[in-house]
Backbone as a chain_set.jsonl record, in Angstrom:
{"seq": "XXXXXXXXXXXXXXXXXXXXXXXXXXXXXXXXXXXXXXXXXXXXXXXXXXXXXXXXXXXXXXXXXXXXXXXXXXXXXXXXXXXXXXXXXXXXXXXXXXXXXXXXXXXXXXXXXXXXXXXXXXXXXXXXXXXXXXXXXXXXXXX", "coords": {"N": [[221.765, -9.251, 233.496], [222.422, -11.104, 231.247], [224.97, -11.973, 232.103], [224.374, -13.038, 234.329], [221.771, -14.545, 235.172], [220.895, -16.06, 233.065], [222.991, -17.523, 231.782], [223.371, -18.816, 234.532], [221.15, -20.17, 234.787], [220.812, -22.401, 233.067], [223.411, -23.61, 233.075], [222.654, -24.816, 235.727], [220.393, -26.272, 235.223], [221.956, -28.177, 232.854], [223.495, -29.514, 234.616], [222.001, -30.813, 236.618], [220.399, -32.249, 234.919], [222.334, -33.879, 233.539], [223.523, -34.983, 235.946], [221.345, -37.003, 236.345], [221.619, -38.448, 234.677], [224.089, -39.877, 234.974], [223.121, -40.806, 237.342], [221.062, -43.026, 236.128], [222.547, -44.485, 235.033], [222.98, -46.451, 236.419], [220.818, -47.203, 238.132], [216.85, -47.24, 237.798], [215.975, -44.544, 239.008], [213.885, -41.758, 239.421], [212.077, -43.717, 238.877], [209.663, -46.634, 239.407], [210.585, -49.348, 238.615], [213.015, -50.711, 235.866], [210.985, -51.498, 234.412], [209.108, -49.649, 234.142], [210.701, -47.225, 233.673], [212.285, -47.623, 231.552], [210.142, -47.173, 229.423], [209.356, -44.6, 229.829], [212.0, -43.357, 230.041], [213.75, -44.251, 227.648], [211.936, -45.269, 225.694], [211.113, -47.725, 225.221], [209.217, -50.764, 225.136], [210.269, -53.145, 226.49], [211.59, -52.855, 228.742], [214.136, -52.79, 228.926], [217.091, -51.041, 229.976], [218.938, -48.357, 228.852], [222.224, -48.686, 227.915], [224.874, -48.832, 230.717], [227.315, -47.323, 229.85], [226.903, -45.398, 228.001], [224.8, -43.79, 228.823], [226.466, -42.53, 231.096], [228.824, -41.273, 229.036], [226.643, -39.432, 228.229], [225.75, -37.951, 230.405], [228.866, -36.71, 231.35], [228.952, -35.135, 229.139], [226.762, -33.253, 229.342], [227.79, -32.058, 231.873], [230.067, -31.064, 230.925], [229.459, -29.42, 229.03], [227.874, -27.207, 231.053], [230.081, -26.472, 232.51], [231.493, -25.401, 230.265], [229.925, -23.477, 229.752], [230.317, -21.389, 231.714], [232.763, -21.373, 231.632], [232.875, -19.701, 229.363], [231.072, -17.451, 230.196], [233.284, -16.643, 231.525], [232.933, -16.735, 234.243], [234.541, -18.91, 235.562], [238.607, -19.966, 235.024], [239.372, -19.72, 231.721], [240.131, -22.459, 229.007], [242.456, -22.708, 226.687], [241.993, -21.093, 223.209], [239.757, -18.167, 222.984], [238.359, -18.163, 220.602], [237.898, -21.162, 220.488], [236.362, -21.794, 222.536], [234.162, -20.742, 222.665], [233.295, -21.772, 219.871], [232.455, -23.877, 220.672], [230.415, -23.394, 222.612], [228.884, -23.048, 220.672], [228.45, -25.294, 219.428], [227.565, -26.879, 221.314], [224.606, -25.053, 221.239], [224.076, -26.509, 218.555], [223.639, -29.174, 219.184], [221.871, -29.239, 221.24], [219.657, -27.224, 219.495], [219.349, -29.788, 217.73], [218.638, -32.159, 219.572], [216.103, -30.975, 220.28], [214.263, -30.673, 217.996], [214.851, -32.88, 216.789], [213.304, -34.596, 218.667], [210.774, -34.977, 218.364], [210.414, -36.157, 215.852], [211.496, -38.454, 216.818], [209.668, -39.995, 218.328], [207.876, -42.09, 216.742], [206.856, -45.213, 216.967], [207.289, -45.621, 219.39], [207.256, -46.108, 222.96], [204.402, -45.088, 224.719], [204.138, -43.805, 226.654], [206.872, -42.667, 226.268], [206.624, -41.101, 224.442], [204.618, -39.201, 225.173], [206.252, -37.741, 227.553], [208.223, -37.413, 225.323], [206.929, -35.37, 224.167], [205.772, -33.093, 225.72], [207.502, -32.65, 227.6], [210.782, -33.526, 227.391], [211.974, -32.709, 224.501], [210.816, -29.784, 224.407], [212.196, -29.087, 226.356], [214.694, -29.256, 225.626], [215.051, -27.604, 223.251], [214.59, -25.082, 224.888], [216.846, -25.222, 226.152], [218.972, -24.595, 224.035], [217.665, -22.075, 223.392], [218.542, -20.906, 225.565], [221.415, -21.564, 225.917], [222.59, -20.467, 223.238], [221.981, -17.669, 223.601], [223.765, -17.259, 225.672], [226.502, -17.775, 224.137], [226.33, -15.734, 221.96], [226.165, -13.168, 223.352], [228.362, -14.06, 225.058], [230.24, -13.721, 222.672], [229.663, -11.089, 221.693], [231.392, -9.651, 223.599]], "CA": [[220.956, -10.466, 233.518], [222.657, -12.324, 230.447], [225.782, -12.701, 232.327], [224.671, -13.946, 235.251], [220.646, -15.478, 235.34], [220.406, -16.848, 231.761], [223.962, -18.625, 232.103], [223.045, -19.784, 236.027], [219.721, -20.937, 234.67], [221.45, -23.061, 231.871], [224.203, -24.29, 233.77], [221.785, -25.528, 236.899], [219.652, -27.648, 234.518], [222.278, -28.888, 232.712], [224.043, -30.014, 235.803], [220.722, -31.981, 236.501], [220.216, -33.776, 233.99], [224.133, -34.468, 233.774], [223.471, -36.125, 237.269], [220.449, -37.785, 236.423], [222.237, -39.61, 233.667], [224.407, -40.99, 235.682], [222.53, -42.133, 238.769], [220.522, -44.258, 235.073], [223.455, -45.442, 234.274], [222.793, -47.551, 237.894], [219.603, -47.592, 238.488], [215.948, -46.386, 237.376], [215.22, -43.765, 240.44], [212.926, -42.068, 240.372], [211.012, -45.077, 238.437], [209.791, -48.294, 240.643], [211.704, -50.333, 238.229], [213.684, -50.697, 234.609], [210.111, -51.361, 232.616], [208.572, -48.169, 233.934], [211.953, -46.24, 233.241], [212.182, -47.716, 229.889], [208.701, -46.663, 228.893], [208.892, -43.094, 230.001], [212.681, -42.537, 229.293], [214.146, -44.678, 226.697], [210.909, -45.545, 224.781], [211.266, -49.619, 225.244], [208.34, -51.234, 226.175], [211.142, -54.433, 226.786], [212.093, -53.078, 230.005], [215.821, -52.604, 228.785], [218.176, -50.192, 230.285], [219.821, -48.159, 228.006], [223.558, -49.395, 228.525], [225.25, -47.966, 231.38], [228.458, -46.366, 229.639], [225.886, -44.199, 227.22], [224.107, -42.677, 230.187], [227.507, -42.08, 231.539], [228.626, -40.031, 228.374], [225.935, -38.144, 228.19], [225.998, -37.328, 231.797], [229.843, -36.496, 230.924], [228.372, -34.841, 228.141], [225.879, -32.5, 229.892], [228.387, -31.268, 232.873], [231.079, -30.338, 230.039], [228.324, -28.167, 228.746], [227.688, -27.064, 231.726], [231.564, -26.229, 232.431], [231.834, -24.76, 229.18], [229.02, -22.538, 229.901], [231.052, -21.087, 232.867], [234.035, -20.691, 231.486], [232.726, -18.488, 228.325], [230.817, -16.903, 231.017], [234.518, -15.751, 233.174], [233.171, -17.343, 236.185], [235.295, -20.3, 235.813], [238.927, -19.648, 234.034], [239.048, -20.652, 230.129], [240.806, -23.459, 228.837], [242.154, -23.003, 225.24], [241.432, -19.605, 222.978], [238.58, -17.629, 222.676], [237.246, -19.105, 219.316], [237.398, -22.432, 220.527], [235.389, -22.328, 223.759], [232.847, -19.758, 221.125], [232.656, -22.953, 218.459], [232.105, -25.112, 221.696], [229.016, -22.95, 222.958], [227.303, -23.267, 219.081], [227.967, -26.777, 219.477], [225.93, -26.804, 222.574], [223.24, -24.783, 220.606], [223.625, -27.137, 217.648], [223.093, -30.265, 219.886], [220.63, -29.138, 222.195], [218.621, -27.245, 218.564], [219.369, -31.318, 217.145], [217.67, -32.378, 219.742], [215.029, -30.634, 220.403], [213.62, -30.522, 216.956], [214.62, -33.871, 216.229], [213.034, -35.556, 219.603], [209.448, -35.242, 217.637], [210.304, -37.024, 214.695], [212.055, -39.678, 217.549], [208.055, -40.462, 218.711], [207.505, -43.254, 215.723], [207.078, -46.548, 217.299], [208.381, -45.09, 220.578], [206.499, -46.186, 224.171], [203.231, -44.14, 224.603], [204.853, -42.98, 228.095], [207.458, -41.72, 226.253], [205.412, -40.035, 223.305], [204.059, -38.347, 225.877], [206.795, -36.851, 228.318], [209.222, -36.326, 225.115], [206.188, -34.032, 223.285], [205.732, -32.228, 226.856], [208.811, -31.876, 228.298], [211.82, -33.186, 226.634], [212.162, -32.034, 223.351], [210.573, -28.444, 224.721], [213.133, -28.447, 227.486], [216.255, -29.014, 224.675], [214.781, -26.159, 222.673], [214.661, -23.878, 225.811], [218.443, -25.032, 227.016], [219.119, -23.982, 222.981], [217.716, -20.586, 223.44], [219.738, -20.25, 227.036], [222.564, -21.698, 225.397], [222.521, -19.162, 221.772], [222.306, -16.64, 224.483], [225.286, -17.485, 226.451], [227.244, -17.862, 223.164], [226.324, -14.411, 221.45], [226.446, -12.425, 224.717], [230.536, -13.799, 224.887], [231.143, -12.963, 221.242], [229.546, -9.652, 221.696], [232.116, -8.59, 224.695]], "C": [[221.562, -11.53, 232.604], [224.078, -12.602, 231.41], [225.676, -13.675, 234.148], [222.96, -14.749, 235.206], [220.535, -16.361, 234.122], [221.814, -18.185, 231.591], [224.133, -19.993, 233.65], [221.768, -20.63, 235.417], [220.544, -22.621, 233.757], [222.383, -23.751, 232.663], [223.316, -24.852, 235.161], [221.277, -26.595, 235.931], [220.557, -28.206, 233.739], [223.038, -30.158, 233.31], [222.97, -31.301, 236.533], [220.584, -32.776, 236.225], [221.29, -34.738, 233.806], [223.906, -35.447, 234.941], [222.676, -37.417, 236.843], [221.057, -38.557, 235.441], [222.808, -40.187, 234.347], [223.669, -41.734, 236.79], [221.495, -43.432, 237.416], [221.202, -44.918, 234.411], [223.289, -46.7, 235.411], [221.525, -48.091, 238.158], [218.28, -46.803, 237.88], [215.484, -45.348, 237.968], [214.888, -42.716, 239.298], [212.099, -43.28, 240.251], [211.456, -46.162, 239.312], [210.656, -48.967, 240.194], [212.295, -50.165, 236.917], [211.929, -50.507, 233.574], [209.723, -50.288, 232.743], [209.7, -46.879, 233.58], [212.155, -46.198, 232.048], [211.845, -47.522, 229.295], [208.994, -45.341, 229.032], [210.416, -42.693, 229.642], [213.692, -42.98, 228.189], [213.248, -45.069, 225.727], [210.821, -46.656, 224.409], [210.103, -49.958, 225.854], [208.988, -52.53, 226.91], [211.514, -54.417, 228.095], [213.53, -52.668, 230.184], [215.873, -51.164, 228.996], [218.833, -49.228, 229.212], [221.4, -49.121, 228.949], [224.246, -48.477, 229.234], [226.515, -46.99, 230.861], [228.064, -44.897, 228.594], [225.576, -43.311, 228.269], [225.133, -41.888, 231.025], [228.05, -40.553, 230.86], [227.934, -39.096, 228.336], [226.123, -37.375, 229.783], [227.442, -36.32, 231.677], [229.46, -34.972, 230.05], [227.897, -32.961, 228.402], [226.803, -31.599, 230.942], [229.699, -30.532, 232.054], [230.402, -29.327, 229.394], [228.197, -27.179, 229.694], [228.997, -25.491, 232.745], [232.124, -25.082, 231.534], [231.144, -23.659, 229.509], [229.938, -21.571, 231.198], [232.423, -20.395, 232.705], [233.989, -19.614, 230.089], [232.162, -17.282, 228.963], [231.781, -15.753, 232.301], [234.246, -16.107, 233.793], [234.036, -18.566, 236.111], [236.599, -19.38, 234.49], [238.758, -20.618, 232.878], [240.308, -21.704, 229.768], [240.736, -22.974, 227.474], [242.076, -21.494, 224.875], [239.989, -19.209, 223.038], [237.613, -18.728, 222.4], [236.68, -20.591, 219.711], [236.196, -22.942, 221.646], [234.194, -21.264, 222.798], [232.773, -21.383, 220.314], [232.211, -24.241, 219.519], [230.454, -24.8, 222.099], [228.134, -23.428, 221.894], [227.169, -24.123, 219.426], [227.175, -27.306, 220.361], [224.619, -26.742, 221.962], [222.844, -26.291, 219.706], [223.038, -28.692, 218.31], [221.598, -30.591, 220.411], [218.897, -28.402, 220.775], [218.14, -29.19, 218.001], [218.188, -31.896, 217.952], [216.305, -32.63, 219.956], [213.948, -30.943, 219.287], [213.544, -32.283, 216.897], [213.949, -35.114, 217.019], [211.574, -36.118, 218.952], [209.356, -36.075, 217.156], [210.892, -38.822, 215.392], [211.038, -40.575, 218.2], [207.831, -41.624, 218.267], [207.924, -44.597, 216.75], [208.166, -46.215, 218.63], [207.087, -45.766, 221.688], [205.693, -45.096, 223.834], [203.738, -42.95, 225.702], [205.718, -41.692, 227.246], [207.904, -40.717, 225.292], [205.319, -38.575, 223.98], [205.296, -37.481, 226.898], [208.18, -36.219, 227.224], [208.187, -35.398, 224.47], [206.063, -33.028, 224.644], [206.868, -31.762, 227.584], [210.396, -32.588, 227.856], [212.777, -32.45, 225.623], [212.221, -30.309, 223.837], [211.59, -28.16, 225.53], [214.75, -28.111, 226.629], [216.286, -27.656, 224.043], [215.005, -24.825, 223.514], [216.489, -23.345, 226.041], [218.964, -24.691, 225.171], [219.134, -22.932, 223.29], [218.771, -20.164, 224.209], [221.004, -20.51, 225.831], [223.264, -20.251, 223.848], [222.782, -18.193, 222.72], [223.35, -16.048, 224.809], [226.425, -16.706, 225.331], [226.929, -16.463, 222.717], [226.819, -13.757, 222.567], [228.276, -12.77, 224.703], [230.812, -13.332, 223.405], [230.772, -11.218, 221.532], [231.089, -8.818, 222.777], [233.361, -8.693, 224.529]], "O": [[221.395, -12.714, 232.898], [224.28, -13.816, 231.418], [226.4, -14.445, 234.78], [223.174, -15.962, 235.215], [220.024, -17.468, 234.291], [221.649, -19.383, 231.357], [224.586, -21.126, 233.814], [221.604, -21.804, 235.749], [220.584, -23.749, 234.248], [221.894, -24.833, 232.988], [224.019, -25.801, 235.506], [221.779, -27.719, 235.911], [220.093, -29.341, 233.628], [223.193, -31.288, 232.848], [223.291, -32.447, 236.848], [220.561, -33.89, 236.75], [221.254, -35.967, 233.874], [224.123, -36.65, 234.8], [223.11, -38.567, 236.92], [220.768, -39.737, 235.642], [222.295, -41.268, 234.634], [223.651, -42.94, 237.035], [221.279, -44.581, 237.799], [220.922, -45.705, 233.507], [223.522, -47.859, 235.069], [221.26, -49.275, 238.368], [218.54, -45.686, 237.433], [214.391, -45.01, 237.514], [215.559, -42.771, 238.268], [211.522, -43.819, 241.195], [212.529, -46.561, 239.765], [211.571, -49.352, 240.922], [212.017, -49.0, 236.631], [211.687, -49.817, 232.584], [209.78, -49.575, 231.742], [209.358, -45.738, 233.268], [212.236, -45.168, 231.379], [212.46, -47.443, 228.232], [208.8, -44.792, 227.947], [210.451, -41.693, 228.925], [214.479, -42.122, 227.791], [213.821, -45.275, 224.657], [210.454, -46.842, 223.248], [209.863, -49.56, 226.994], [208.365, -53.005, 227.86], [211.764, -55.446, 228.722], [214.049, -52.3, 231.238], [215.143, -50.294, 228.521], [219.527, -49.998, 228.548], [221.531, -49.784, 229.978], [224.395, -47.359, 228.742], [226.688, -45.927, 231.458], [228.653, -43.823, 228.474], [226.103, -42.218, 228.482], [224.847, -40.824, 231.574], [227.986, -39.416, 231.327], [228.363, -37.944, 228.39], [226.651, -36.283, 229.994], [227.232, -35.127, 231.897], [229.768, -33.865, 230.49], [228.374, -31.922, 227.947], [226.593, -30.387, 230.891], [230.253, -29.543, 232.534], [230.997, -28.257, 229.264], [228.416, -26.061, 229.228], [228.851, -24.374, 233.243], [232.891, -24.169, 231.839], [231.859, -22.659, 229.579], [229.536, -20.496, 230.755], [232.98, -19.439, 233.244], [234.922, -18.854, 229.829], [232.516, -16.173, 228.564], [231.526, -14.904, 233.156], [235.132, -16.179, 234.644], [233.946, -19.204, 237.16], [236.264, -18.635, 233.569], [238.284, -21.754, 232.865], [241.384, -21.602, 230.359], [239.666, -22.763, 226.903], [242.074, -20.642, 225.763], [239.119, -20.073, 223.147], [236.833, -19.505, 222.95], [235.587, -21.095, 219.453], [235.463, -23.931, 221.67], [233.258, -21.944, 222.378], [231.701, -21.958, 220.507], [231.737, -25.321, 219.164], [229.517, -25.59, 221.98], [227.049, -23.998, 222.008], [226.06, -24.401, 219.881], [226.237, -28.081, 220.171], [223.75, -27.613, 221.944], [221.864, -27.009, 219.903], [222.028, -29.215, 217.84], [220.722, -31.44, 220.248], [217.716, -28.737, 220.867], [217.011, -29.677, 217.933], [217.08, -32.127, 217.467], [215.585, -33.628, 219.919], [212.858, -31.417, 219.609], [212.484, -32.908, 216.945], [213.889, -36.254, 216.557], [211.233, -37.3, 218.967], [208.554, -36.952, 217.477], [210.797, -39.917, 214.836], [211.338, -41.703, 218.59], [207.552, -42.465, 219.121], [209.05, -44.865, 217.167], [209.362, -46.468, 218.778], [205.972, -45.905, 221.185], [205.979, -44.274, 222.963], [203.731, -41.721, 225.628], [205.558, -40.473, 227.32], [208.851, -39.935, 225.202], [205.673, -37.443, 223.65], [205.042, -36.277, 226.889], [208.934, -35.293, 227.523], [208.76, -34.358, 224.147], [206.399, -31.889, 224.319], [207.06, -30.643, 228.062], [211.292, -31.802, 228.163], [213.847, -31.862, 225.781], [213.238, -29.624, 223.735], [211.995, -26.997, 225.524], [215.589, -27.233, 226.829], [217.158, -26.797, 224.174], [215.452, -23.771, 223.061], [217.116, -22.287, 226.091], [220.088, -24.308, 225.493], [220.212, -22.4, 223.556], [219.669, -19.387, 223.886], [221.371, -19.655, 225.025], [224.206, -19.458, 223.827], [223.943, -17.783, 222.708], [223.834, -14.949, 224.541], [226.995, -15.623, 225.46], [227.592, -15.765, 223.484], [228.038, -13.812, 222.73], [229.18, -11.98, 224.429], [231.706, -12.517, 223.178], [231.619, -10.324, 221.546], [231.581, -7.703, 222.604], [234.132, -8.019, 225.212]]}, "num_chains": 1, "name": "protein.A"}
């Protein structure tokens, strides 16, 4: 199960969200327009966009994770030694723990929208792709 559902799980949703960054680097879909996108996922009540080459990176960002996860995994070959795709996974953890924890304290003077979807499902979802991720990463050092 850890080498293949907990790394498929993890690599599917990061692949996701990876997308979904980019199609917001273009446009707000699913939101009607920029102010309701802004509200629920940048925390602007202004209406503003983040800037499209951010949403890009991260997108970037998210499928190199994604990648990485895959190739510590053996289903994809590795690029590089061991250790380094191992200090790549933590960094996953440490990102995705960063976020998670730190999306809370990111609330202050944030949209109400997006109060509300990062205490329900952002933050909680970073923490989860953490656990998957820690997973991943032990599970290859162990073998």
């Amino acid at each position: 199960m850890i080498r293949s559902v907990v790394p498929g799980i993890l690599v599917l949703v990061l692949v996701v969200i990876g997308l979904l960054h980019f199609v917001w680097a273009v446009t707000p879909w699913p939101w009607r327009d920029q102010v309701s996108f802004s509200k629920a996922i940048y925390g602007s009540d202004s209406g503003d966009m983040p800037p499209p080459l951010l949403s890009a990176l991260v997108g970037v960002a998210l499928l190199g994770g994604a990648t990485l996860t895959l190739m510590v995994n053996d289903t994809l070959p590795g690029i590089g030694p061991d250790w380094l795709q191992h200090t790549g996974m933590f960094g996953l953890v440490l990102v995705m723990l960063g976020r998670g924890v730190g999306g809370y304290f990111m609330n202050s003077g944030r949209a109400a929208e997006f109060r509300r979807w990062n205490s329900i499902l952002y933050s909680p979802l970073c923490l989860g792709l953490c656990l998957l991720a820690t997973t991943v990463a032990v599970a290859a050092i162990a073998r």
